[in-house]
C-alpha positions in Angstrom: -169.4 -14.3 -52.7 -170.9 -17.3 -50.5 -169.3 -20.8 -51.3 -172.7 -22.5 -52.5 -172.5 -26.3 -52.0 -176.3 -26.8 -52.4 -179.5 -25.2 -52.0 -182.0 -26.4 -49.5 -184.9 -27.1 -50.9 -187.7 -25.7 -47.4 -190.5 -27.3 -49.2 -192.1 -29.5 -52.2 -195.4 -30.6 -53.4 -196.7 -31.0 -56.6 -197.0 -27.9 -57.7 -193.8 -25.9 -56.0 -190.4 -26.0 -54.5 -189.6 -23.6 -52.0 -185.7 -22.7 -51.7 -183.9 -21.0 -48.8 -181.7 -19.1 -51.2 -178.2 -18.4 -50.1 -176.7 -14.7 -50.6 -174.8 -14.9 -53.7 -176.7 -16.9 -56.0 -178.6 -15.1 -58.4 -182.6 -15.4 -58.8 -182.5 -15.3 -63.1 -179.3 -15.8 -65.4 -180.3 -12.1 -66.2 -179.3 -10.6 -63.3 -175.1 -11.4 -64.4 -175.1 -9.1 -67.2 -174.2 -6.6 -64.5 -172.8 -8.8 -62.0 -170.0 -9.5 -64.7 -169.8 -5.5 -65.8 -168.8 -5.3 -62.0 -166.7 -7.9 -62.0 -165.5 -9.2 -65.0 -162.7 -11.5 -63.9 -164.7 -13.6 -61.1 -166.2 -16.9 -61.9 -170.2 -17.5 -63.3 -172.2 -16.8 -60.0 -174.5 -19.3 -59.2 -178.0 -19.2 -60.4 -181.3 -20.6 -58.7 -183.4 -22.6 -61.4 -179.6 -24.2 -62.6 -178.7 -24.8 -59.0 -181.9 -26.7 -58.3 -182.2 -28.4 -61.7 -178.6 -30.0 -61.4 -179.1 -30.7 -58.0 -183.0 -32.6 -58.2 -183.3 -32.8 -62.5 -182.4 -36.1 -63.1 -185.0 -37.5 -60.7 -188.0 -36.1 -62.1 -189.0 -36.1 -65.9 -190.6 -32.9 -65.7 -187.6 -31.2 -64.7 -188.1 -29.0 -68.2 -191.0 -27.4 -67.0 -189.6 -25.8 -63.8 -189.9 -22.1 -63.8 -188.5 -19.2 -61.6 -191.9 -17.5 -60.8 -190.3 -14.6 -58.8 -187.1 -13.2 -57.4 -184.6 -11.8 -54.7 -181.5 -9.7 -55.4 -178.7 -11.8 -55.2 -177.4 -9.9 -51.7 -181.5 -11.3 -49.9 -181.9 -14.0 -48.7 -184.7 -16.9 -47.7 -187.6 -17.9 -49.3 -188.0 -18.8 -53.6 -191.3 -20.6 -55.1 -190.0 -22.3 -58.2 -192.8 -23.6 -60.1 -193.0 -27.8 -60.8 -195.3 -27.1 -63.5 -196.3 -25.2 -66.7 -200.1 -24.8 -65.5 -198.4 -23.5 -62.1 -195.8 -21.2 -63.7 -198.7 -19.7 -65.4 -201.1 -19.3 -62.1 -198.7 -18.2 -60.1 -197.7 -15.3 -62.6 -201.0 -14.4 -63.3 -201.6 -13.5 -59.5 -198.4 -11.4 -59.8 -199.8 -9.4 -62.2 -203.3 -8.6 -61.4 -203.7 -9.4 -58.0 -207.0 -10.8 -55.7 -207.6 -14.1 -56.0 -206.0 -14.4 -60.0 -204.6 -17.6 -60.9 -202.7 -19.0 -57.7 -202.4 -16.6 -55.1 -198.9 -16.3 -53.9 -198.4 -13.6 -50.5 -194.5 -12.9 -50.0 -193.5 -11.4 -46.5 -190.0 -10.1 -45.4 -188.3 -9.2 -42.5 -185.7 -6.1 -42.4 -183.0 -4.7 -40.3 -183.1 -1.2 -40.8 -181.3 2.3 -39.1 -181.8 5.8 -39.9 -184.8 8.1 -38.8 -188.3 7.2 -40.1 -190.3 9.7 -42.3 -193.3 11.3 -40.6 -195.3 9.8 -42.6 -194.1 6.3 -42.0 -194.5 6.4 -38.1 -197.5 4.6 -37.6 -196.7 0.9 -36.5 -198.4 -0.4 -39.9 -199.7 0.6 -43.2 -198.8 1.2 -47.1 -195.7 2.2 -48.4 -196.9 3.8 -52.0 -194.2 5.7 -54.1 -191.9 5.4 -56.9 -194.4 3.0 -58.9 -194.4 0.4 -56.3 -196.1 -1.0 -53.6 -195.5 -2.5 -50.1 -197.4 -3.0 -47.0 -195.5 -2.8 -43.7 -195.7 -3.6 -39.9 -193.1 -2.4 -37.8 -192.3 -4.8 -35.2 -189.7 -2.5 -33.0 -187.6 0.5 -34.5 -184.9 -1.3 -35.9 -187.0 -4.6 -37.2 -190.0 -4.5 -40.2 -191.9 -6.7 -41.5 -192.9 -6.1 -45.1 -195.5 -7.7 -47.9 -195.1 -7.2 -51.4 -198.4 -5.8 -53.2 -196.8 -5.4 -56.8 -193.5 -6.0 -57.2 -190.5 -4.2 -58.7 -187.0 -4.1 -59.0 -185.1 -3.7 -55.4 -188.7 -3.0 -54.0 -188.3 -3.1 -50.7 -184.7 -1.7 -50.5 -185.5 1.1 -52.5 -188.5 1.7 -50.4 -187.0 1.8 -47.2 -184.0 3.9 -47.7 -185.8 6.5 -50.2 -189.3 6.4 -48.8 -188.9 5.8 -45.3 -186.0 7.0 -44.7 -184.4 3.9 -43.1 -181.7 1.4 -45.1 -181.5 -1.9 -44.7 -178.3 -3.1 -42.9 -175.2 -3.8 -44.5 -177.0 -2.4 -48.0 -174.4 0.0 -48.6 -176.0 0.4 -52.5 -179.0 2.0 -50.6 -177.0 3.9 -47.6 -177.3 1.3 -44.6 -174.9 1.0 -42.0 -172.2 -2.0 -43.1 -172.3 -4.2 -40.6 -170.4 -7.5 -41.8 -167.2 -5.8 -43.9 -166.4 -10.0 -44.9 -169.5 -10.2 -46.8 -171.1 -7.1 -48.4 -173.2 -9.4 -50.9 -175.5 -9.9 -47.8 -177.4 -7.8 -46.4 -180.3 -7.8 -43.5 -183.7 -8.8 -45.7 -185.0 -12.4 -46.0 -187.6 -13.6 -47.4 -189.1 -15.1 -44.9 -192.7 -16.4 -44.9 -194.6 -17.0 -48.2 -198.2 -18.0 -48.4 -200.0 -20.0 -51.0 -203.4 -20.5 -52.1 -204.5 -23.0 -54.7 -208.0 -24.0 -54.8 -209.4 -23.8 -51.2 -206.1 -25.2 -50.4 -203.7 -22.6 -48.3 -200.4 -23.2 -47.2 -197.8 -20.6 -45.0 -194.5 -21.1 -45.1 -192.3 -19.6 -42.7 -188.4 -20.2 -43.8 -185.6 -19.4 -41.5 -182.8 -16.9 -41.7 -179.6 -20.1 -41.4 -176.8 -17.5 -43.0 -174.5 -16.2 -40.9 -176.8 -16.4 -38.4 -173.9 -15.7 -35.6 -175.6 -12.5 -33.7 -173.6 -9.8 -36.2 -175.7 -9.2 -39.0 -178.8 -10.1 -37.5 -179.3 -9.7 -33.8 -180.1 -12.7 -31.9 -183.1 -11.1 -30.4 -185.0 -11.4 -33.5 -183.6 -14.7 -34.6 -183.6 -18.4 -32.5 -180.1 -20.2 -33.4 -181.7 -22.6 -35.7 -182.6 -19.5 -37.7 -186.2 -19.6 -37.0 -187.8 -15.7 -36.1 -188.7 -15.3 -32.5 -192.7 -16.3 -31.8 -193.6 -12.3 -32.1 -192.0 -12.2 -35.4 -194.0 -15.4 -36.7 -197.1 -14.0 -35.1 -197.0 -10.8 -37.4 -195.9 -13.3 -40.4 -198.8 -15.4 -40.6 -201.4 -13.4 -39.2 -204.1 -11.6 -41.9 -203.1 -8.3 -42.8 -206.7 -7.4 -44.3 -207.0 -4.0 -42.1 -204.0 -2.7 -44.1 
């Protein structure tokens, strides 16, 4: 479990936070029933929204009305809108749900580190990843590095998609089959969130958060990843660029 002394908070406005959440701290107080059936003896895990409100709450009135809009599995990493507002919590979930230009369109991108040998079907360098309910777009930046966008979104999405669809596991996932890189820390593994784009209004933001855990060359290769934890310009390229042929 990661020692959690804060959370940086990547961005605010007055509609959002963005967090760069650690590995180890859980997105919803939901997510310890099974944390806890695991490991019954351990301490209360750390959640986001808790994290954040004891961290920032007493300096804002309106602390109440923060809400958790989406999440990562505690063992991902990077980038987590947390609503400021009611009126934002509700925009932000309505895009969630149906999609287009719904409420306040929110785009979530990730970059994995995969092994394993791709399906057939998956070979092309970009395109849709549609099975078990869910779906993902993709990009493949080399074969060991993918970038990924969320069209709906499900539980372990993108894991689930890359070691049962496509036939490669994320690194150090050992839930899912990947290779286990960093034995010292199994509760992270090689998938960040990593660039999240908003659109309220005519106004459009992209956010592009960096990858600062461990960042030490093991887990995730220094090829992909500048010390600072920023991705290499290629990386950002295929982050913030459209993806409207896909």
């Amino acid at each position: 479990m990661a020692s959690i002394k804060s959370l940086p908070i990547f961005y605010e406005c007055s509609n959002y936070f963005i967090v760069n959440k650690p590995y180890g701290m859980f997105s919803q107080p939901g997510d310890l029933n099974a944390w806890f059936r695991h490991y019954p003896h351990r301490h209360r895990p750390p959640v986001v929204l808790d994290q954040l409100i004891q961290e920032r709450g007493s300096s804002d009135k309106f602390a109440s009305e923060w809400r958790t809009v989406h999440r990562l599995d505690a063992c991902v990493t990077g980038g987590m809108l947390i609503a400021r507002n009611k009126n934002a919590a509700i925009q932000f979930s309505k895009n969630l749900r149906k999609g287009g230009y719904k409420g306040f369109k929110l785009t979530r991108r990730y970059v994995a580190l995969v092994n394993g040998k791709i399906a057939e079907k998956y070979l092309p360098d970009e395109g849709l990843i549609s099975c078990l309910g869910m779906t993902s777009k993709y990009k493949r930046f080399d074969e060991n590095c993918m970038v990924l966008e969320l069209v709906t979104g499900g539980k372990r999405q993108i894991r689930r998609h890359m070691s049962e669809a496509v036939g490669t596991p994320i690194l150090n996932d050992a839930k899912f089959g990947g290779l286990q890189i960093v034995e010292a820390n199994p509760e992270q593994i090689a998938l960040h969130s990593a660039s999240i784009h908003t659109m309220i209004g005519l106004q459009t933001r992209k956010h592009l958060i960096p990858m600062i855990y461990n960042n030490n060359g093991v887990l995730w290769d220094s090829k992909y990843l500048h010390k600072d934890g920023t991705f290499i310009e290629e990386i950002r390229k295929v982050l913030l660029e459209e993806w409207n042929s896909i």
